[in-house]
C-alpha positions in Angstrom: 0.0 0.0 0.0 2.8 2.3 -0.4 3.2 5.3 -3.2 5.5 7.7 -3.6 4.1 10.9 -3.9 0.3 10.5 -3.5 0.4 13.5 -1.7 2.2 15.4 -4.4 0.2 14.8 -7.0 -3.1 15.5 -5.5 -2.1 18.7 -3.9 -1.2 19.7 -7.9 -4.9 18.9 -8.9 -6.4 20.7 -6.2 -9.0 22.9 -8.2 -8.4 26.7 -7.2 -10.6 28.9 -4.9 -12.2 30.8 -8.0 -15.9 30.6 -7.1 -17.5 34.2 -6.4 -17.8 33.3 -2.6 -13.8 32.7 -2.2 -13.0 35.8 -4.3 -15.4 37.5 -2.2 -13.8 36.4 1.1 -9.8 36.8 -0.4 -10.7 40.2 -1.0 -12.4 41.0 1.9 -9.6 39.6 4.0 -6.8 41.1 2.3 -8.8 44.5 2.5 -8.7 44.4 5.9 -5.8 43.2 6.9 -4.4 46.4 4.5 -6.3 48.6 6.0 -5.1 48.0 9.6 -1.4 47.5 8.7 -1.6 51.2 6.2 -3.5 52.9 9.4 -0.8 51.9 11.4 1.8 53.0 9.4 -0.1 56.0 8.4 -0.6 57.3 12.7 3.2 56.4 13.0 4.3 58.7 10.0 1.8 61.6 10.9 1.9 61.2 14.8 3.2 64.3 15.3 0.1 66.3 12.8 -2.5 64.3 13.6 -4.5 65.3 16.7 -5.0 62.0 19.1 -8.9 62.6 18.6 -8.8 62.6 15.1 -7.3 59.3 14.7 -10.7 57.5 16.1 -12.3 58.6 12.6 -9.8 55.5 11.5 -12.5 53.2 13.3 -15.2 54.5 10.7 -13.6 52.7 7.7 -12.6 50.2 9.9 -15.4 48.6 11.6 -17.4 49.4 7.9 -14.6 46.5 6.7 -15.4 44.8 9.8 -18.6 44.0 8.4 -18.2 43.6 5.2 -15.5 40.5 6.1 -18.3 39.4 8.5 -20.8 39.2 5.8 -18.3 37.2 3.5 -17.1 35.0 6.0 -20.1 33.9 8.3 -22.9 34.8 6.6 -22.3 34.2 2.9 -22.4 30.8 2.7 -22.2 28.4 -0.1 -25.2 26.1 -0.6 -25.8 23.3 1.4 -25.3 19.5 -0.3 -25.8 16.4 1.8 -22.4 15.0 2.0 -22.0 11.5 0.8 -21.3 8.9 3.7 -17.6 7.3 2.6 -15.2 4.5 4.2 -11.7 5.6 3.5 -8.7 3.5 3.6 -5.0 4.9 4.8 -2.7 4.6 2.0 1.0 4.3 2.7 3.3 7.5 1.2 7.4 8.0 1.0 7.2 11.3 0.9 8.8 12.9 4.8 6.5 14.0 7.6 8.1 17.7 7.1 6.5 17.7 3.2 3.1 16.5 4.7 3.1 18.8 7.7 0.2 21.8 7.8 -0.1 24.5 10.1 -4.4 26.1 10.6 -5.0 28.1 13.3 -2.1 27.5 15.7 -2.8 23.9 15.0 -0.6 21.7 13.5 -1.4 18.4 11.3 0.0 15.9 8.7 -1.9 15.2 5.3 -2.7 11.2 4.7 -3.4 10.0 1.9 -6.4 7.8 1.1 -9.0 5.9 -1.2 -12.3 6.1 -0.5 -15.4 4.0 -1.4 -19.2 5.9 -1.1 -21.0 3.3 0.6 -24.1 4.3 -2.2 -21.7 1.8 -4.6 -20.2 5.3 -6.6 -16.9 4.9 -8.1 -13.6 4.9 -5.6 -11.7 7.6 -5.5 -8.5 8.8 -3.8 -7.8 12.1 -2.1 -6.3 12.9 1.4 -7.4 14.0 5.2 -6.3 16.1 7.7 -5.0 14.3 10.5 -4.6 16.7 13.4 -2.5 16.4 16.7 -4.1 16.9 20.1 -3.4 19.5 22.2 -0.1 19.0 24.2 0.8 15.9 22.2 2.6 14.9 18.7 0.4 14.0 15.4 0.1 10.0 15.5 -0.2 9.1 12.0 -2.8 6.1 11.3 -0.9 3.1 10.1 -1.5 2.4 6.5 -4.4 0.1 5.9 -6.6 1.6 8.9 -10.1 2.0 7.9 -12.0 5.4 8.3 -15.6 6.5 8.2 -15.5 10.0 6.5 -18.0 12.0 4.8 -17.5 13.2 0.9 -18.5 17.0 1.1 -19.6 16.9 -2.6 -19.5 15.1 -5.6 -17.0 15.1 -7.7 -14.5 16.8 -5.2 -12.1 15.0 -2.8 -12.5 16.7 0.3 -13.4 14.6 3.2 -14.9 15.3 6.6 -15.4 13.6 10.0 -19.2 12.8 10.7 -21.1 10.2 13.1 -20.6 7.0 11.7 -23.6 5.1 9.9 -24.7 1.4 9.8 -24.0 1.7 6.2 -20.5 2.7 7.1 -19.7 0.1 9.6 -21.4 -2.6 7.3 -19.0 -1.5 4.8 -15.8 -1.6 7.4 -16.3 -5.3 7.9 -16.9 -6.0 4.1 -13.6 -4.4 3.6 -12.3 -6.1 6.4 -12.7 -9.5 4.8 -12.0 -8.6 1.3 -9.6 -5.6 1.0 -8.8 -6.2 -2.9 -12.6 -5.2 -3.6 -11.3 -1.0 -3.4 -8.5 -0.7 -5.2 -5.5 1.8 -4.0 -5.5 3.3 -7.8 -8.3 4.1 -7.9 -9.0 7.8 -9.9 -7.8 10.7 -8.0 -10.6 13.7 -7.1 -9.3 17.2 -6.8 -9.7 18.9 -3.6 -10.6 23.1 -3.4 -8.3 25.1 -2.2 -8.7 27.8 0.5 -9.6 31.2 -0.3 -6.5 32.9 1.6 -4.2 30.7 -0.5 -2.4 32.8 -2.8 -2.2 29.7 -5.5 -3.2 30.0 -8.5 -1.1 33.0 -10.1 -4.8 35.4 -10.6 -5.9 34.3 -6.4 -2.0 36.1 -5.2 -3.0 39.2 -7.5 -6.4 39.7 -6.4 -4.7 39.3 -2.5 -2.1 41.3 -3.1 -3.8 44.0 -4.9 -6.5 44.3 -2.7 -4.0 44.9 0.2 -2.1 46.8 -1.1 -4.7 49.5 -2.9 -6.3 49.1 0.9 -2.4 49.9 2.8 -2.4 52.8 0.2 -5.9 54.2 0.7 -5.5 53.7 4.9 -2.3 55.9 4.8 -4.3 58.7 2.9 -7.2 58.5 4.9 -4.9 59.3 7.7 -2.9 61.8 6.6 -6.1 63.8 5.6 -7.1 64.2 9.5 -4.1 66.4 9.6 -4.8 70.1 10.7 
């Protein structure tokens, strides 16, 4: 059950984050974080002509943005699809611990590659989880072969989820359990979507950089027209 660069190869067919909802929430975020870095800059270069009360007025434009990443983030939300119930099987990989390792939020996981089989009998497909370590401890890697009840988010993508495990799912562990050659470990590979702050493709670092940097731009000015 070994590979050599399963991982690799499915990070290059990750499909990128071009749907209007991640564009929407790249350039919200990169809007803001601008705007906050260009105030900053903009109240240390014109401390000294800026009155202190006039530099609230940068909260205005601030807590506007504020919203406006709000909206994008938690209340634009793409539509709902019932995720299809999967059992996934750990593949082995060559490729190093340091090339798999992923940092989200402070946390810190390893990417594992798999191939899953829907339990609705749809075709097998290979992709890879998230496998993140507990708090105070190390990530423990499942051992290849280990059997996993995971949830297909939608068809045609590769991204898996944890859920609560079905009968169908645990009838489908033990028929794997007995005949492992039934889901084959070459099985087609399905692209997973990357995230909407990842500046990959080529057109998603423009829009971030762009947007942050006409926001770092526009912040400064703002600021230095509260001089007087």
């Amino acid at each position: 059950m070994s590979g050599t660069d399963l991982i690799l190869q499915m990070s290059r067919a990750a499909l990128p984050a071009n749907r209007n909802i991640d564009i929407a929430r790249r350039i919200s975020a990169a809007t803001m974080m601008g705007f906050l870095f260009g105030a900053v800059v903009g109240m240390l270069l014109f401390i000294d002509e800026v009155p202190v009360e006039r530099m609230f007025f940068v909260l205005i434009p601030a807590v506007i943005l504020g919203v406006v990443v709000y909206l994008c983030w938690r209340i634009w939300q793409p539509p709902l699809i019932e995720p299809t119930p999967v059992v996934a099987r750990v593949l082995g990989t060559t490729e190093s611990n340091y090339i798999r390792e992923v940092r989200s939020g402070g946390h810190r996981g390893i990417l594992v590659p798999v191939v899953a089989m829907p339990v609705d009998g749809g075709t097998p497909f290979r992709s890879m989880v998230t496998v993140q370590a507990q708090r105070g401890h190390d990530v423990v890697e499942p051992p290849a072969g280990t059997l996993l009840s995971l949830f297909q988010t939608e068809p045609g993508i590769g991204e898996l989820i944890n859920g609560e495990e079905t009968a169908e799912q645990r009838a489908l562990i033990e028929k794997l359990t007995k005949r492992p050659r039934i889901l084959s470990n070459r099985a087609e590979i399905l692209p997973i979507r990357r995230g909407p702050l990842e500046r990959t493709p080529r057109t998603a670092a423009i829009q971030w950089w762009a947007s942050a940097g006409i926001a770092t731009f526009a912040a400064m000015l703002f600021v230095g027209s509260l001089r007087g």
